[in-house]
C-alpha positions in Angstrom: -120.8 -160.3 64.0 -123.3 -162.9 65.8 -125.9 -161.5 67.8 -124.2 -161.8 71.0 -121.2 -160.3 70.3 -123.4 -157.4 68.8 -125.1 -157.4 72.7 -121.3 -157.3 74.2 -120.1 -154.8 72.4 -122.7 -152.8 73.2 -122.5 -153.6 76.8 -118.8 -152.7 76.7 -119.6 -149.0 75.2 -122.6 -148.3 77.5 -120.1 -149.3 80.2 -117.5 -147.1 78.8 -120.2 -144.2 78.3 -121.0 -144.5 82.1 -117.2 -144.3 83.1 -116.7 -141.1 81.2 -119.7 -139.1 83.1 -118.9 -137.4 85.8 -119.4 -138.9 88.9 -123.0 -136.9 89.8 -124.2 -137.4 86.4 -123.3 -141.1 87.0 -125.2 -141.8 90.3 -128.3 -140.3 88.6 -128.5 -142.7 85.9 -127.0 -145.7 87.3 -130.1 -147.7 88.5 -131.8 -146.9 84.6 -128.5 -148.0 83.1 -128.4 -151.2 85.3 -131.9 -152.4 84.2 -130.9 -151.7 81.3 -127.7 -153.9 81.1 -129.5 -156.2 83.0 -127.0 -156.5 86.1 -127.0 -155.4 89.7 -126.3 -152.0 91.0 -122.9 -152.9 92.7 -121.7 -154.9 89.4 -122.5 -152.0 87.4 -120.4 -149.3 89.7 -117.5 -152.0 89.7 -117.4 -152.5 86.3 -117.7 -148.3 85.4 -115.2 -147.9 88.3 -112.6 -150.2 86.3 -113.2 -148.3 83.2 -112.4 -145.0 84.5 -109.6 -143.0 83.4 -106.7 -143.0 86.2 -107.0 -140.2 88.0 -104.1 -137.5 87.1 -101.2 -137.5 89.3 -101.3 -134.1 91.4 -98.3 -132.0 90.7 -96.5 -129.9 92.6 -94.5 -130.5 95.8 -96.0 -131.7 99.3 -96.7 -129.2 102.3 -93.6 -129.7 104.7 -94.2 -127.6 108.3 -91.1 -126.6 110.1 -90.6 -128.4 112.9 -89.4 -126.0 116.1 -87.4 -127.9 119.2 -88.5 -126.1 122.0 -86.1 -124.4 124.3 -84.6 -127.2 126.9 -85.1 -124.4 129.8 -88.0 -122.7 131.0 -88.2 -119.3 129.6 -90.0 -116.0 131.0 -93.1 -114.5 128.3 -92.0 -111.2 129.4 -88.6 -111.3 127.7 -89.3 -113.6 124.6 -92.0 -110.9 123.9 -89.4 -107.9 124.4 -86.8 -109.8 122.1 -89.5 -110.3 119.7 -90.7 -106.7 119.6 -86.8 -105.2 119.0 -86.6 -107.6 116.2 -89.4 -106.6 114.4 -88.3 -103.0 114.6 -84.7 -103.6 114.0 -86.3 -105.1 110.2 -89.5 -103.2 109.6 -90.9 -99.8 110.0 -93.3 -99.2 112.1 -94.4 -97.8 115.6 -93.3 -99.4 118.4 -96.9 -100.0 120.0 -97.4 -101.9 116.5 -94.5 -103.9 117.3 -95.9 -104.9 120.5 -99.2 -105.6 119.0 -97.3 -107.9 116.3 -95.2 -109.8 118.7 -98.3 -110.8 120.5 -99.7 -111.9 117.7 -96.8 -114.1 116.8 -97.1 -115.8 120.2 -101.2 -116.3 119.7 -100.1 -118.5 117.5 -98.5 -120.8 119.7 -101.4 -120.7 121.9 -104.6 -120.6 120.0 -106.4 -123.7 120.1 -107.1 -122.3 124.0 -109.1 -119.5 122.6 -112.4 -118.9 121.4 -111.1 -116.3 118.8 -108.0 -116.0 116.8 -107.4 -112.3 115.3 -106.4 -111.9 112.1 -103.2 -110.0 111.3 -104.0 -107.1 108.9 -100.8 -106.1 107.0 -101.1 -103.1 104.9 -99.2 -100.2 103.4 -100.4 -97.4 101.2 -98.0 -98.4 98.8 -94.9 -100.9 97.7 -91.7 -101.4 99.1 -92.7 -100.9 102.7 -91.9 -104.2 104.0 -94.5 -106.4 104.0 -92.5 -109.4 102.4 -89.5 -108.6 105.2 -92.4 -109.3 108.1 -94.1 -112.1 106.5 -90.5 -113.7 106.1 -90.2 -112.5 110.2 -93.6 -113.8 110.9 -92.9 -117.6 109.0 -89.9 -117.6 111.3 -91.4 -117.6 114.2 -95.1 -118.2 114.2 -96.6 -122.0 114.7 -96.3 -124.3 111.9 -96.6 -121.1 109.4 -97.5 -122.6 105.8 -97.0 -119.3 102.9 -99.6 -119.0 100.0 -99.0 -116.2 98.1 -102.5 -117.2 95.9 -104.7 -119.7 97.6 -108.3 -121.0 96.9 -111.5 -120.9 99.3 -111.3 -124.7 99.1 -107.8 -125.3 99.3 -107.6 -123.0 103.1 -110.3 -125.7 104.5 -109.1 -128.5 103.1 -105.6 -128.1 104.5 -106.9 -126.7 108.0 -108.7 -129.9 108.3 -106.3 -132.0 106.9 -103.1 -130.8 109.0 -105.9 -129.7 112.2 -104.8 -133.4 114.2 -101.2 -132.7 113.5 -100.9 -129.4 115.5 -102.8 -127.1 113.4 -101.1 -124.2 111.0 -100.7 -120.6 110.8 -101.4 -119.2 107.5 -99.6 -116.3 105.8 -101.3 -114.5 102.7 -99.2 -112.3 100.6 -100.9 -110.2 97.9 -103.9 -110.2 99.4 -105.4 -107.4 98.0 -104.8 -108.7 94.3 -107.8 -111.8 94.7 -109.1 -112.0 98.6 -111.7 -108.7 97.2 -113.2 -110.2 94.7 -113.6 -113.6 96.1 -116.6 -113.8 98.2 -116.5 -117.3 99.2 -112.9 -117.5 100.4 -113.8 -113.9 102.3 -116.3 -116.0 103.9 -114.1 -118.9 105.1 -111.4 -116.3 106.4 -114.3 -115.1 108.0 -115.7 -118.5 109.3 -112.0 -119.6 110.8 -112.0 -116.2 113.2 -113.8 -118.1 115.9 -113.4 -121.8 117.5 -117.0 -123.1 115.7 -115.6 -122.0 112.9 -116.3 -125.0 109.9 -117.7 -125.7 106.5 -120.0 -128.5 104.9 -119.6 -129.7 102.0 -120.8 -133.1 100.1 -118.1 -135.6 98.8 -117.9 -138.9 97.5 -117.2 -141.7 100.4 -116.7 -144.9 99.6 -118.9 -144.1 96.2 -121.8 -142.6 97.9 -122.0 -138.9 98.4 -122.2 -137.8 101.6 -122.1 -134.6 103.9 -118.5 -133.6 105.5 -117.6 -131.1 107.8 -114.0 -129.3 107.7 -112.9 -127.2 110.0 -112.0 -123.7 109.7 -110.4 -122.1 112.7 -106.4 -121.4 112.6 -104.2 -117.8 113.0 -104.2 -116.1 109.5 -101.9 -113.0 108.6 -103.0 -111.3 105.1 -100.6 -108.8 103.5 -101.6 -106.2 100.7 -101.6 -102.6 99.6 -104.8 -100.4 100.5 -107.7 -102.0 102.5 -108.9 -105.4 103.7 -112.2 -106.0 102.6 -114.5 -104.8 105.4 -115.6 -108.1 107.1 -112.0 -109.3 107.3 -110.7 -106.0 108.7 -113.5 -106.2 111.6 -111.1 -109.2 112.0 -107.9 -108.3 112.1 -105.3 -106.9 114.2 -104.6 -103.6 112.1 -100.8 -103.1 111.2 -99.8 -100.3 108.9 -96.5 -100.4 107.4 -94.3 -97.1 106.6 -91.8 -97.1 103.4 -88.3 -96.1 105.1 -86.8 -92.7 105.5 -83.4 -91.7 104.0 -82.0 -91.5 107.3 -84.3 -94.3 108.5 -82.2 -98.0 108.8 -83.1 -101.8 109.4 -81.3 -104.6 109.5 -82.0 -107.0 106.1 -83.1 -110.7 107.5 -79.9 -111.8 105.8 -77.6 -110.1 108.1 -75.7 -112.6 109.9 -77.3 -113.8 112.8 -80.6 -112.2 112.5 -82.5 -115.5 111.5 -80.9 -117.5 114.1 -82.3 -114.6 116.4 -85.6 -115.3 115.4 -85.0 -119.6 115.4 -84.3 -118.5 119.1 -87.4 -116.7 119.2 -89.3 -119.3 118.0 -87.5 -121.9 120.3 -88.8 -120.2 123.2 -92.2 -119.5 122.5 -92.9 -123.2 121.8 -91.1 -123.8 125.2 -93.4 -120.8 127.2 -96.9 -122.5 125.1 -95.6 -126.1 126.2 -95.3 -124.8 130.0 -98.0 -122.0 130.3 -100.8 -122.7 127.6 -103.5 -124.2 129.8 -102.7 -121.4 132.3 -103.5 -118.9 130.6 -105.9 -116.5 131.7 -109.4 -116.7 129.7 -111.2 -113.7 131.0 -108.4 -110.6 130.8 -109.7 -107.4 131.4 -110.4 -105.7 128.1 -109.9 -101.5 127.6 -113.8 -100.5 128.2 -112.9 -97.7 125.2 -113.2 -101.3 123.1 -116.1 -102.6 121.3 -117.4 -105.8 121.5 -115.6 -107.2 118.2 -112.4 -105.4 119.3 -112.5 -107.2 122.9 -112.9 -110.6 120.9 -109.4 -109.6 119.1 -107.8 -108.7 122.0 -108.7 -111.6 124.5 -105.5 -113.7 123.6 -103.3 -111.4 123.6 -104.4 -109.4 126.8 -104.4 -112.8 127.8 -100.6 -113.6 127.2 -99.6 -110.4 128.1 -101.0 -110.6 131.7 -99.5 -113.6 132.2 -95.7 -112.0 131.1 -96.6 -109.3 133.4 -94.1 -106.7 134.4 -94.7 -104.1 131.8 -96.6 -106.7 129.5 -100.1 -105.1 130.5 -100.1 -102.3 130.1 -98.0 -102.4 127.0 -100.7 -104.4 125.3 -103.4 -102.2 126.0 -101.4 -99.4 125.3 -100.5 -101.1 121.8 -104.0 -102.5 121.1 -105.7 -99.1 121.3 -103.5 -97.5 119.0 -103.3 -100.0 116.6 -107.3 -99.8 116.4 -107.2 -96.4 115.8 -108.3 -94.6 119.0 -108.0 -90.9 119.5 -105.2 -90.4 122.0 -105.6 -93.8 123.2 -101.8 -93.7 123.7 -99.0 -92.0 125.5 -97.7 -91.1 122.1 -100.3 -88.5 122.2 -99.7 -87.6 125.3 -100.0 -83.2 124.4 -103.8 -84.1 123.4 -104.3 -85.8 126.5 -102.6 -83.0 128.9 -104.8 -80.7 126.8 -107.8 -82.6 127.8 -106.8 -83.3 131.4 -106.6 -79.9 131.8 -110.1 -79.0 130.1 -111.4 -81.8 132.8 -109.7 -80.2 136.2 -111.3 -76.7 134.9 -114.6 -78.7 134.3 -114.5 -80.0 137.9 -113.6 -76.9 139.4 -115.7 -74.8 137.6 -118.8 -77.2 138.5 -117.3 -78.0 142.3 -118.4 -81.6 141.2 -117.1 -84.9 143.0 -118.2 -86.8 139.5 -119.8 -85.7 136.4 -121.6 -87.9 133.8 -119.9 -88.8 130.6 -122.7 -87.1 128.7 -122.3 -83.9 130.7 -118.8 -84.0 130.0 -118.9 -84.8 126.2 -121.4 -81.7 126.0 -119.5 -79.2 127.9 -116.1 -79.7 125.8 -118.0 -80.0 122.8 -118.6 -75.9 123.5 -114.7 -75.0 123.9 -114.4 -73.9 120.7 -110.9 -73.8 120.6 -110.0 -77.1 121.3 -109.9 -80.3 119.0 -113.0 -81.6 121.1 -115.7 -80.3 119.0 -114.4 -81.9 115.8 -112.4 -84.6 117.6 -112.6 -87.3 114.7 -114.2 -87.0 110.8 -115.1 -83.5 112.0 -117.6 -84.9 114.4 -117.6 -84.6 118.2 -116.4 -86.5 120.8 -118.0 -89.0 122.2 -118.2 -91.1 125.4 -116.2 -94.3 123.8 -113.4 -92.0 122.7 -113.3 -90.1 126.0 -113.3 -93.5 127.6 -110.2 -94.1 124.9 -108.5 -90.5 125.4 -108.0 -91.4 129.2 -107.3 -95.1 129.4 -103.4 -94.1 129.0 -104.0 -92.1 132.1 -105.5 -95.0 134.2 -108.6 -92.9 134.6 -112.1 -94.9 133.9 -115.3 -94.3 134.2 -117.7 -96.3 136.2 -121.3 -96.4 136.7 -123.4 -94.7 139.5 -126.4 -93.6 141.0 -126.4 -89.7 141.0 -127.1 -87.9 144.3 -130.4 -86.8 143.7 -131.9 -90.1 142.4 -132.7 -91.6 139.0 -130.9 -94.6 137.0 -127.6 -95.1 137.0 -125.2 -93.5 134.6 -121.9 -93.4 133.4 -119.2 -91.0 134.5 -116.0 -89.9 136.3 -115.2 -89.7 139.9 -113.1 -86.7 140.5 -110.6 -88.2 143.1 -109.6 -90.5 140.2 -108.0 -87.5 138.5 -106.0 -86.5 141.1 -102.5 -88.5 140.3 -102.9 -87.7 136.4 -103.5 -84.5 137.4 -100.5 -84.4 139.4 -98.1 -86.0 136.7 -98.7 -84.3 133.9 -100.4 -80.9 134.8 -98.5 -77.9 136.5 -100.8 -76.8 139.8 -103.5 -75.5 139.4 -103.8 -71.4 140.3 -105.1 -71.0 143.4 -108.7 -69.9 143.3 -109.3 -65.9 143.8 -111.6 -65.0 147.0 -112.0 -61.6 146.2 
């Protein structure tokens, strides 16, 4: 072999070397290997670029989005949301404040690109066969553009946000989540990241065969299913549903009974025809239950949003929903003996006192003395405090608000007597008449 064709083919294997490295290895020894070969830069990466093995065909299937036609007539929020709510109790079992809380998380969906938060759907159960794959079928029939991943990677939830984000966005449905979400810390974080509007990643990929900086978005409606707990950071997250296994004498009605997904087509029909009329109508700024903490009033914004705009029984049915779902104390009618109980404790309290208004922390200390009531060891064997006597009488429509007491001194929190007086009225027999002797 003649001295050239010696230099050749050792070009030719140098270039070959270079097209098997991967492509960081590559860019750090590309201007060393291109003195070396005597060639410029640019020659060098077209002649390794030609070299390169062609890139494996991905397998698998393409994501295809249902496509919904929206109802032809205008439709009223108040009674999609109703029809929504019967159907999820008609197929799962559950309370019906959590069906409330879950058909207003189904319409969100429709309408979140408005919002600066979009709640998480927390689907649990304490064990199998409660349902969970029955509502995630439910929720896939009616949510926006819902794309199912029973496994999916921290990479593979930005990627497709950001690649499907200009096309109308998704909503993504995560079954099994407790079996991989746990342990995986950086798709935790991206779940995490998508709660609010801001919500994006960075990451550096190859452009045009330079490596540059690229941001990919986030922020779309998730819904994760799983036995047991969320992780905590994604639970602070999430619209809490818990699931029940069914009774003996309990019944639903299996999806494939006929008509029941043409029900929910319906469904779906009319909440893209509502989102298409009322989405840039709707309320940003609903009043949130003051028994709610700050990361609870993000949750509920959107859908204390929707359901003021349904009105009727809308709002109070969300709030009503959204504290029980969170776990108040009596936050609902449900517990409506509780709350008599502590209606009662509060006219005595009143009376006793011959008080106009009381401070919340007056309050909280004299029913943490009855010793027979549920006050002193209202929740973990703790006390009550102000928040959950704030949450204990939001069913009532009785609020506290802050004033100046009569003798002077900063403002405080508390309860105006007066605002008693119709709770007092609906649920308590009347009072004994005081004795003058």
């Amino acid at each position: 072999m003649t001295e050239a064709a010696t230099m050749v083919a050792e070009d030719a294997a140098e270039i070959l070397r270079l097209s098997l490295l991967d492509r960081v290895t590559y860019d750090r020894e590309r201007d060393a290997a291109a003195k070396r070969l005597r060639v410029r830069v640019g020659t060098l990466d077209s002649m390794v670029e030609e070299m390169r093995p062609a890139p494996e065909q991905p397998r698998g299937r393409g994501v295809e989005l249902q496509v919904v036609v929206p109802w032809p007539d205008p439709v009223e929020a108040g009674m999609v949301l109703d029809r929504l709510a019967a159907a999820i109790r008609r197929h799962v079992i559950l309370p019906t404040t959590a069906a409330d809380a879950i058909a207003l998380w189904i319409a969100h969906t429709w309408v979140s690109e408005r919002f600066q938060h979009t709640p998480r759907l927390g689907i649990g159960s304490p064990a199998k066969r409660c349902g969970k794959s029955t509502l995630l079928d439910l929720l896939r029939a009616t949510c926006h553009r819902p794309l199912k991943a029973d496994n999916i990677s921290a990479s593979g939830v930005f990627r497709t946000v950001e690649a499907l984000r200009e096309e109308g966005g998704i909503t993504l449905l995560v079954d099994e989540a407790d079996t991989f979400v746990g342990d995986n810390e950086e798709l935790r974080g991206i779940l995490n990241s998508g709660f609010e509007r801001s919500g994006e990643v960075v990451r550096v990929v190859e452009v045009k065969g330079e490596w540059v900086p690229v941001r990919f978005a986030t922020f779309c409606p998730v819904a994760l299913a799983g036995i047991g707990k969320l992780p905590d950071t994604l639970a602070d997250r999430c619209v809490p549903i818990t699931l029940q296994r069914k009774a003996a004498a309990e019944t639903v009605t299996k999806l494939r009974a006929p008509g029941a997904r043409a029900t929910l087509h319906n469904a779906a029909r009319c909440l893209a025809r509502w989102a298409a009329d009322r989405r840039d109508h709707l309320p940003l700024d609903p009043e949130v239950p003051e028994a709610m903490g700050d990361r609870e009033g993000d949750i509920s914004v959107v859908l204390l949003s929707i359901a003021d705009d349904a009105g009727g029984e809308w709002p109070q049915r969300a709030r009503r929903a959204l504290l029980e779902v969170f776990g108040h104390r009596n936050a609902a009618e449900g517990n409506a003996e509780a709350g008599a109980l502590l209606l009662a404790d509060l006219r005595t309290l009143f009376s006793e006192r011959g008080a106009t208004r009381l401070p919340s922390t007056d309050i909280i200390e004299a029913l943490g003395k009855l010793e027979e009531r549920p006050w002193p060891e209202w929740k973990n064997g703790r006390p009550m405090t102000p928040v959950q006597l704030a949450a204990a009488l939001a069913p009532f429509r009785v609020r506290p608000i802050t004033y100046r007491p009569p003798g002077g001194g900063a403002p405080v929190k508390g309860y105006i007597r007066d605002h008693f007086e119709e709770a007092w009225s609906r649920y308590l027999a009347p009072a004994a008449p005081t004795s003058t002797d």
